[in-house]
C-alpha positions, 0 to 999 in steps of 0.5 A: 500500500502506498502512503498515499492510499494509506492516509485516504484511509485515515481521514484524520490526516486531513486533505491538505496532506494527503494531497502533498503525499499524491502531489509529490508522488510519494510511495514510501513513509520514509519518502514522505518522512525524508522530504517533511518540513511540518512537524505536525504531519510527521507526529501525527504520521508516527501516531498513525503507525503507533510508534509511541507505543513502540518507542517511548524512547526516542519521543522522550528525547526528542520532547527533552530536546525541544524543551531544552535545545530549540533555538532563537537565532536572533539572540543566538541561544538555546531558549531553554538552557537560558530561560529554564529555571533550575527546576525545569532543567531538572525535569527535563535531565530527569526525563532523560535518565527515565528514558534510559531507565536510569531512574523511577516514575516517582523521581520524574514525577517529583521533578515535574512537579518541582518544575510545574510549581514554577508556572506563575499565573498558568491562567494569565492572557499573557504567557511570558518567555520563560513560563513557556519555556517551564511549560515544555520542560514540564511537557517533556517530562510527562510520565506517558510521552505521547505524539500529544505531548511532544507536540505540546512541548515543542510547541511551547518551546517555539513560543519562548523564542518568538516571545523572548524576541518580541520582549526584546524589540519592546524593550529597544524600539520605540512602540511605533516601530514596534509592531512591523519590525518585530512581526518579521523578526518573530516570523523568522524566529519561529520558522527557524526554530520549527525547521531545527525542531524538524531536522533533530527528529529526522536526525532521532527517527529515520525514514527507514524505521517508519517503513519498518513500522508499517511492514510489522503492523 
């Protein structure tokens, strides 16, 4: 079967990429993994062939990775390492050692959460840089690492970085030229920390073990 045919039978998948799939005349999981640049296509694609259930492993990482290593490449830092507070970078080394079964589900859940206590206002309208940065940590260290989850964690890293840029250019612009400049600084930061986040997994998870995946289901 080809992906193709194989996302008609999964509506979910939306027609937007079922038509990129037959657009492109892909015929494999790993053609389509190979050539992805939407992260939200390529979690869903290893939800659809049940790769959590498979390989917690890797998504742990990966979330811990996002959490701790996405990139704002105006500022030319690693969001989480800068912005995490002690707890959160915690929570994502002790997620990492679960990951490797170097620690116990009780461990993980106490450093969640130390973590998630340091959420101010979790309710607020306005979500600060850093409150998103605890939000991926705390994301990367759920105790059951589902596409969901790393979705959410790479999400709210992404946010960090386009919102520590536009508190940068509040800071250091006159507000008059606040909004046209920082819209394109931020559209920039958030696109290249989606394409990082998306060459990491391709870097963790290769095409070829999604075609293995679907030989075995």
């Amino acid at each position: 079967m080809t992906i193709t045919k194989f996302l008609l039978l999964h509506p979910e998948a939306g027609p937007i990429w079922r038509k990129w799939a037959k657009d492109n005349n892909y015929q494999t999981f790993a053609e389509c993994w190979d050539n992805s640049t939407n992260l939200q296509w390529m979690l869903k694609m290893l939800e659809f062939l049940q790769y959590g259930e498979k390989e917690q492993r890797k998504l742990r990482l990966f979330s811990c990775w996002c959490a701790l290593k996405t990139p704002n490449t105006e500022e030319k830092l690693e969001i989480g390492e800068y912005l995490g507070t002690a707890e959160s970078k915690n929570a994502i080394e002790v997620s990492k050692l679960f990951a490797h079964g170097k620690t116990t589900v009780d461990k993980l859940a106490e450093a969640r959460e130390a973590a998630k206590r340091k959420i101010i206002n979790p309710n607020k309208e306005y979500i600060n840089s850093q409150q998103h940065v605890v939000n991926a940590a705390v994301e990367a260290a759920s105790h059951n690492i589902s596409t969901e989850s790393v979705l959410k964690a790479a999400t709210c890293a992404r946010n960090s970085a386009v919102r520590f840029s536009e508190d940068v250019f509040n800071l250091n612009l006159k507000r008059e030229a606040y909004s046209s400049v920082s819209d394109e600084v931020c559209v920039r930061v958030r696109e290249n920390a989606l394409e990082a986040q998306v060459a990491q997994l391709k870097k963790m998870i290769s095409g070829d073990e999604l075609d293995e995946l679907y030989r075995n289901l």
